[in-house]
C-alpha positions in Angstrom: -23.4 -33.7 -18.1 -22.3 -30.3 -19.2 -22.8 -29.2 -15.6 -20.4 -32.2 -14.0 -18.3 -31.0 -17.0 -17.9 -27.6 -15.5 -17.5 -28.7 -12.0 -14.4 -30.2 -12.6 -12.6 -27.8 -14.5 -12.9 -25.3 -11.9 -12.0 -27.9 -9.0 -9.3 -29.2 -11.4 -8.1 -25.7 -11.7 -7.7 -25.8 -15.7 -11.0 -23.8 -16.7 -10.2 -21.4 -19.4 -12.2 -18.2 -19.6 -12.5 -18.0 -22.8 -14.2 -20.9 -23.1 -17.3 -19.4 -21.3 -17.0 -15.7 -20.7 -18.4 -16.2 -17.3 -15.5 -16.4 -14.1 -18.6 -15.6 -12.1 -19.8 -19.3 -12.1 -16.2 -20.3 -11.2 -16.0 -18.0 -8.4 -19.5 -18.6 -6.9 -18.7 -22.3 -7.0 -15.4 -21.4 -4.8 -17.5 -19.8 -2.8 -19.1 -22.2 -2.2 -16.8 -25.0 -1.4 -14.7 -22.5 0.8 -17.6 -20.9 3.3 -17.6 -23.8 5.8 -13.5 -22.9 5.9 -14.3 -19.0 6.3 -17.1 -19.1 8.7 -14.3 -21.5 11.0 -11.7 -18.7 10.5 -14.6 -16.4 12.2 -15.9 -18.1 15.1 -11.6 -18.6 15.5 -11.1 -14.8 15.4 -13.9 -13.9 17.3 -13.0 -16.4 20.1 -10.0 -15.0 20.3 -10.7 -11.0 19.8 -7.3 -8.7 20.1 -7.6 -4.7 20.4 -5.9 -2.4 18.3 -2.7 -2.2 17.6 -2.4 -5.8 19.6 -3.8 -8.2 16.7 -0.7 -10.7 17.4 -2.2 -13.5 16.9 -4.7 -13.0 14.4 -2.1 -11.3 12.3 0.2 -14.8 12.7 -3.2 -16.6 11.6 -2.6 -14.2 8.1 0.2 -14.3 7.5 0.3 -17.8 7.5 -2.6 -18.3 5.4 -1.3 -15.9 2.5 2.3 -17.6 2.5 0.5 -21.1 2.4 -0.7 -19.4 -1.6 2.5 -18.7 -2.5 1.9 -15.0 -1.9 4.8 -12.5 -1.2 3.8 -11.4 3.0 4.5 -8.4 4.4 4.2 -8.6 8.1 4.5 -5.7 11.3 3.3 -2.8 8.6 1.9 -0.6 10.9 2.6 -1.7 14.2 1.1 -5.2 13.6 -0.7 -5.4 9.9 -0.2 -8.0 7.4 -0.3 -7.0 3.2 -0.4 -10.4 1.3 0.6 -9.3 -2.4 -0.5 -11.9 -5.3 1.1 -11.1 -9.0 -0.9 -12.1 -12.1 0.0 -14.3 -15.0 -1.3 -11.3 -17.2 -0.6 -7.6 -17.1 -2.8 -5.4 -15.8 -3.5 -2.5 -12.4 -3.2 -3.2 -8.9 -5.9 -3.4 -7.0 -6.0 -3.4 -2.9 -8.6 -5.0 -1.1 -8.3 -4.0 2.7 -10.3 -5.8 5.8 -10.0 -4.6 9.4 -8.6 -7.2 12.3 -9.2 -5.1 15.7 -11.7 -5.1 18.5 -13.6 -3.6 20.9 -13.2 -3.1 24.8 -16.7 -4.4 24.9 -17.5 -7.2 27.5 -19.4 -9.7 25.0 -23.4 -10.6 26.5 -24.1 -13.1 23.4 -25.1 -16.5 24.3 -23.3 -17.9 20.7 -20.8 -21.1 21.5 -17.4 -19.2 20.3 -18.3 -15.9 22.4 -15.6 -14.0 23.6 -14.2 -14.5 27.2 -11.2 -12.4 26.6 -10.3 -9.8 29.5 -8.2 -6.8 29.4 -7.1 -3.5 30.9 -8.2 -0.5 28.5 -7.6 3.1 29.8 -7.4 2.0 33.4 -10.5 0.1 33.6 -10.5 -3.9 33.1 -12.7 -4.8 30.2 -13.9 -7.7 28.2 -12.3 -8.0 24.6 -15.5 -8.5 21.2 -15.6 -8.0 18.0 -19.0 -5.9 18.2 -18.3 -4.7 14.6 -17.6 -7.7 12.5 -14.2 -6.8 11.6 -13.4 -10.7 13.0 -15.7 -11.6 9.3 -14.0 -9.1 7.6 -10.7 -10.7 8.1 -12.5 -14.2 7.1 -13.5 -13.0 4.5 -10.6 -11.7 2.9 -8.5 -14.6 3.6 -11.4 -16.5 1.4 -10.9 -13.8 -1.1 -7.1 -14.4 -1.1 -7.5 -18.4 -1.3 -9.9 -18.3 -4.4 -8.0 -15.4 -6.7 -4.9 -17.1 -5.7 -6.4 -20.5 -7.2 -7.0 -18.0 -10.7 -3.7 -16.6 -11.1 -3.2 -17.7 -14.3 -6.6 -16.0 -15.3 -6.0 -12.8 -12.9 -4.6 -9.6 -14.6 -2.3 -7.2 -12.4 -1.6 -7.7 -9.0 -3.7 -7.8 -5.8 -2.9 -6.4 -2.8 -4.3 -8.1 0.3 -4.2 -5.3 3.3 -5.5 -6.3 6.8 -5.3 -3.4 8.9 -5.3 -3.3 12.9 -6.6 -0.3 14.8 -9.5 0.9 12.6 -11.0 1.4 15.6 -8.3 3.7 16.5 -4.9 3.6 18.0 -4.5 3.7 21.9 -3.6 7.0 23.4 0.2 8.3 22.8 0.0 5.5 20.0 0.3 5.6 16.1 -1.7 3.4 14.1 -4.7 2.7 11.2 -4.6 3.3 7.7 -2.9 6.6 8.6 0.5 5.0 9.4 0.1 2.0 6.9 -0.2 4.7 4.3 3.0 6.3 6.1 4.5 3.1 5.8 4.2 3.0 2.1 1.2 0.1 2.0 0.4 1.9 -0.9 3.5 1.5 -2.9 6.0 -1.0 -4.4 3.9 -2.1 -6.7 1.6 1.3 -6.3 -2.2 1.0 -5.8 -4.2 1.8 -8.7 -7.7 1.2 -6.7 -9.2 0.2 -3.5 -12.2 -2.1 -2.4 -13.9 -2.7 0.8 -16.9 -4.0 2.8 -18.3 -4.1 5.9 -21.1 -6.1 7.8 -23.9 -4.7 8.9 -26.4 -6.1 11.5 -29.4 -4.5 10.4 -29.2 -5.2 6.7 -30.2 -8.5 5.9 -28.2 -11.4 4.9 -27.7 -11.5 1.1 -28.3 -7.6 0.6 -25.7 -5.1 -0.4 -25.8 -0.9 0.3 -23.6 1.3 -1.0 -23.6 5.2 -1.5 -21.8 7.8 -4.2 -19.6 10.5 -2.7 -19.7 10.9 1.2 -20.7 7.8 2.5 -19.2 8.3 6.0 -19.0 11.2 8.3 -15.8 12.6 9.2 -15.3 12.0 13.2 -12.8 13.3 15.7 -12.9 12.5 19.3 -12.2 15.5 22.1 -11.4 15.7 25.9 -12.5 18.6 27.9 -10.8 19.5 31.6 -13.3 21.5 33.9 -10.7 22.3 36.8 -12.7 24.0 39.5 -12.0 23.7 43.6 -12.6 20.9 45.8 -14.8 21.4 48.9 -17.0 19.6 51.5 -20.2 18.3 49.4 -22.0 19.9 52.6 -20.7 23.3 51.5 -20.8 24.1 48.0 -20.1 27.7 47.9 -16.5 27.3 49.3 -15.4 26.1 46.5 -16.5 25.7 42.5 -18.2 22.2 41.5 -16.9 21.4 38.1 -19.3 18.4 38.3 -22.0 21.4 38.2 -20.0 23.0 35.2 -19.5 19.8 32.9 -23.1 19.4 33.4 -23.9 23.2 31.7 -21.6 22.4 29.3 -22.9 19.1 28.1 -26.1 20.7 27.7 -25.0 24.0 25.9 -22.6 21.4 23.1 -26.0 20.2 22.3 -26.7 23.7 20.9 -24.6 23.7 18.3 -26.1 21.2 16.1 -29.7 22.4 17.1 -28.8 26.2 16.3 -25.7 26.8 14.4 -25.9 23.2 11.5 -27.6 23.5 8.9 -29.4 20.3 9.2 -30.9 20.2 5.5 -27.7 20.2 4.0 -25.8 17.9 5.9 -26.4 16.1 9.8 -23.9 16.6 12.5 -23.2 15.0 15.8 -21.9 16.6 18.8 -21.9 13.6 21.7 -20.5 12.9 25.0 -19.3 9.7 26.2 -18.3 9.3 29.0 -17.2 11.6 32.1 -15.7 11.2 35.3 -15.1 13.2 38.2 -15.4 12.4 42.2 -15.3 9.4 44.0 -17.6 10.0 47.2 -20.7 11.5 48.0 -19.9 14.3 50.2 -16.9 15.2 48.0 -17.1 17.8 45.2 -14.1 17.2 43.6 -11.4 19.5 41.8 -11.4 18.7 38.6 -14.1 16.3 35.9 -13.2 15.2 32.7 -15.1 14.1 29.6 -14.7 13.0 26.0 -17.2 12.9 23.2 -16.7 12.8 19.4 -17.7 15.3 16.8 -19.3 13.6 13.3 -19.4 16.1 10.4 -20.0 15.7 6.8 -18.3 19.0 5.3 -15.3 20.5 5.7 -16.8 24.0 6.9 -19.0 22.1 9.3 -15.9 20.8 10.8 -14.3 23.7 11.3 -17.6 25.5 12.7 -18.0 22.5 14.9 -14.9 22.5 16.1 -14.6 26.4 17.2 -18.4 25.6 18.9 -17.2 23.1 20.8 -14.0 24.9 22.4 -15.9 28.2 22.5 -19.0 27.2 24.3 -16.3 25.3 27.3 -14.4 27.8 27.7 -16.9 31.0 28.0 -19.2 28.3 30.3 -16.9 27.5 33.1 -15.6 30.8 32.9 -18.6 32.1 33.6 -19.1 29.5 36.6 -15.1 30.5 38.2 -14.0 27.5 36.9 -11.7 26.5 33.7 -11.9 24.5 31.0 -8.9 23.1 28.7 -10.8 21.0 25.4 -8.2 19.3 23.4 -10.1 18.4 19.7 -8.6 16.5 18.4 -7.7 14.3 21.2 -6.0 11.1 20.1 -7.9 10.6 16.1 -9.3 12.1 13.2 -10.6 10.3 10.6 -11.7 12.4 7.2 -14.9 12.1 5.2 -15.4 8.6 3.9 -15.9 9.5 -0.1 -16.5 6.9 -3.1 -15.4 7.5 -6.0 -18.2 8.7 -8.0 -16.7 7.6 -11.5 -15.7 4.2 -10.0 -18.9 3.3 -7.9 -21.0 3.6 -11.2 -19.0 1.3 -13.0 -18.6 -1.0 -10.5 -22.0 -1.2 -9.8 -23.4 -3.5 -12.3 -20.7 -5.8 -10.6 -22.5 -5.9 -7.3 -25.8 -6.0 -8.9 -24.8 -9.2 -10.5 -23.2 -10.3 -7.5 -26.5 -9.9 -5.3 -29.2 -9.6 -7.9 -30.4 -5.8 -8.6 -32.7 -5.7 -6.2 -30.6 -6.7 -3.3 -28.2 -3.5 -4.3 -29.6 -0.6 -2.4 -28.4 3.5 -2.5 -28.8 4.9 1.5 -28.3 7.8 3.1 -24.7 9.1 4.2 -24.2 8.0 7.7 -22.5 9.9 10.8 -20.5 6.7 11.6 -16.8 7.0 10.5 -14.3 4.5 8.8 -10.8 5.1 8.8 -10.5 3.6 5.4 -11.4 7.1 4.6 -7.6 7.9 4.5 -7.0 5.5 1.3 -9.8 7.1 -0.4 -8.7 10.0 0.2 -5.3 8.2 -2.2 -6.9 6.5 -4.6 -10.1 6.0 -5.9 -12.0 3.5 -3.9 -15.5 1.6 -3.1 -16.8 0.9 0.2 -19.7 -1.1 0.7 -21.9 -3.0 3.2 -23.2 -6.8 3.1 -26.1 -7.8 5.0 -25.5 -9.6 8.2 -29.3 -9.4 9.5 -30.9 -12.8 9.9 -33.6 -13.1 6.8 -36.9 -12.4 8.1 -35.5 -10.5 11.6 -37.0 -7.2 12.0 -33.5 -5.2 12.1 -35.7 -2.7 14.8 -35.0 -5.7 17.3 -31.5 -6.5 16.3 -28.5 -5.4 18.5 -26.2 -2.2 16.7 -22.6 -2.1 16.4 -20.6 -1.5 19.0 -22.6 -3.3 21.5 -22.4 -6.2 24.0 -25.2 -8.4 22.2 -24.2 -7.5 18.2 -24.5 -10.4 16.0 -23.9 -11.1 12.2 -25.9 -13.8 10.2 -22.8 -16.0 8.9 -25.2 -16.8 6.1 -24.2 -12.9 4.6 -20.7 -14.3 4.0 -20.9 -15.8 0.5 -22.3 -12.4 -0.9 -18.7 -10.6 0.9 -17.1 -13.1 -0.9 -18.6 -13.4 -4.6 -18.6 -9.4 -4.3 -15.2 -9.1 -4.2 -13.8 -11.6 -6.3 -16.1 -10.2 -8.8 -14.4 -6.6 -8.6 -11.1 -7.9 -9.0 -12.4 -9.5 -12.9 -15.0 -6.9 -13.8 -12.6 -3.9 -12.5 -10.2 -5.6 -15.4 -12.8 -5.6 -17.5 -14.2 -2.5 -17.5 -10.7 -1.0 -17.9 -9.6 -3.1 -20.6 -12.6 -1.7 -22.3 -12.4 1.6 -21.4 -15.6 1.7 -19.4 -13.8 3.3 -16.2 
């Protein structure tokens, strides 16, 4: 009886908190009435997947849901991001909760029934359009977030600021955009940010678990182009000319020194990678001129800069050496910084998550040398970043697709633990300040 009790003073909306202590019950029981609607708001999103800077209509889908609470909307913030802000009954900080909305120029190879048949043109090349990083159930997520703590205004202390962001995967070329230009835009002001959350799926985590990690959690990452101009002759006769397809070549293989011979790999990892290159277009051609671009991942600020001076040194000094010349532009459209946690703020918040997923399910890793770009609001205010598990239970995650990948799938079933989790940080955040704990 007690438990039918309960039930309907949540549904009712008319649960006091005082009456229980607990607003964890109420919010898991949200959760669960409101999955079925989030997971629908997924398989929508991901249908219908939109590159950055471009996220028209799932930006629409948004802002409509936030002004359906009653929330204040901010729309175009940053080219095309939506900030949904909902006010309190009872004083108190504001806290930002940020989700991602873009995609990837990645041509989907799932067989799920709401895959992605989008096609674009990105940098010359036509493309399919996925969400290959689960930013589609980071949106879905959020907007669940949004619906439940707007149904506990009269209970919520402080403000909540609802940011979805577009280009995390970074702007196009000759194009501003990220948390960069929503910080620009002042997404962190009027009423000012006291502290950020975030998550993100991962596909080799299993459903139900959350990871976390202190201090640098993310590596920072820059992408770079080099230019190997040499001159064009028959393929037949080599030495009439210089074969920058030759040079690239020498230079791929010495960048791949640097890390091997001038990082110190016990203190921090480093990447130094090449993506993709282009030069030519027939087989008794050697052409003028090859391009390439790669990324640099770092995890300090002096291995950045040592990286960096590597990277343009090494070019330079091997197609001179060849005849030819090399022009390396680093950075060459982004840079995103190191991706840091609060230290002071991730150890009070962690009992939260614990709670949220059970202490075992709440694991320290290693720092990683992916990137995030919501590495430029933690670089504003203090800020927790996390992952949930989107692995199915019992899948061994050495068979499971990556990120950023034409088959990458996310266990839907992960989604309640994104949602408890940061509901939960809203109340507990509040909590622990009220009693001086953080």
């Amino acid at each position: 009886m007690k438990k039918i009790v309960f039930a309907l003073l949540v549904l009712s909306g008319h649960f006091v908190f005082g009456q229980t202590g607990d607003y964890r019950k109420i919010i898991r029981l949200k959760a669960d009435e409101i999955e079925k609607k989030v997971i629908a708001w997924r398989e929508d999103i991901h249908q219908n997947p939109e590159l950055g800077n471009r996220e028209v209509r799932t930006a629409a889908l948004v802002a409509q849901h936030l002004r359906s609470l009653g929330m204040e909307v901010r729309t175009n913030v940053a080219v095309t991001g939506v900030v949904g802000i909902l006010r309190g009954d009872k004083p108190g900080p504001v806290i930002g909760i940020r989700a991602d909305m873009d995609a990837l120029p990645i041509t989907e190879l799932t067989a799920v029934p709401f895959a992605s048949k989008v096609r674009t043109t990105y940098n010359g090349d036509e493309t399919g359009v996925m969400h290959a990083c689960g930013h589609d159930a980071h949106t879905a997520i959020l907007m669940g977030v949004a619906e439940i703590l707007a149904g506990m205004k009269k209970d919520l202390k402080g403000t909540v600021k609802f940011i979805f962001q577009p280009a995390e995967e970074s702007p196009p070329k000759g194009e501003k955009g990220g948390a960069a230009l929503m910080i620009e835009e002042g997404v962190l002001d009027n009423p000012k940010v006291d502290v950020m959350f975030a998550l993100h799926m991962n596909a080799l985590v299993e459903a139900g678990k959350i990871t976390y990690r202190p201090g640098g959690f993310f590596a920072a990452a820059v992408d770079f182009r080099i230019t190997v101009k040499g001159k064009g002759t028959h393929g037949a006769e080599p030495w009439a000319g210089v074969d920058p397809i030759v040079v690239s070549a020498e230079i791929i293989n010495n960048l791949q020194t640097i890390v091997s011979r001038n990082v110190n790999v016990t203190e921090n990892p480093a990447v130094v990678s090449i993506g993709s290159i282009h030069g030519g277009n027939r087989f008794n051609i050697i052409p003028e001129q090859v391009e390439m671009i790669g990324t640099v991942r770092t995890l300090s600020n002096a291995d950045e800069a040592m990286v960096y001076d590597r990277v343009k040194l090494l070019a330079e000094k091997t197609a001179e050496g060849a005849g030819a010349v090399a022009t390396v532009e680093l950075p060459y459209t982004a840079h995103h910084p190191v991706m840091v946690n609060d230290e002071k703020l991730t150890a009070a918040m962690l009992p939260s998550l614990q709670r949220t997923a059970g202490v075992e399910n709440v694991i320290q890793v290693p720092a990683e040398t992916g990137a995030e770009d919501f590495a430029e609001f933690a670089q504003k205010v203090p800020s927790l970043y996390f992952y949930i598990g989107g692995l199915p239970k019992g899948k061994d995650k050495k068979t499971a697709a990556p990120h950023h990948t034409a088959e990458f799938f996310i266990d839907e079933s992960g989604f309640k633990t994104g949602i408890n989790a940061l509901c939960n940080l809203v109340f507990d955040y509040n909590e622990y300040r009220d009693n001086k704990i953080y």
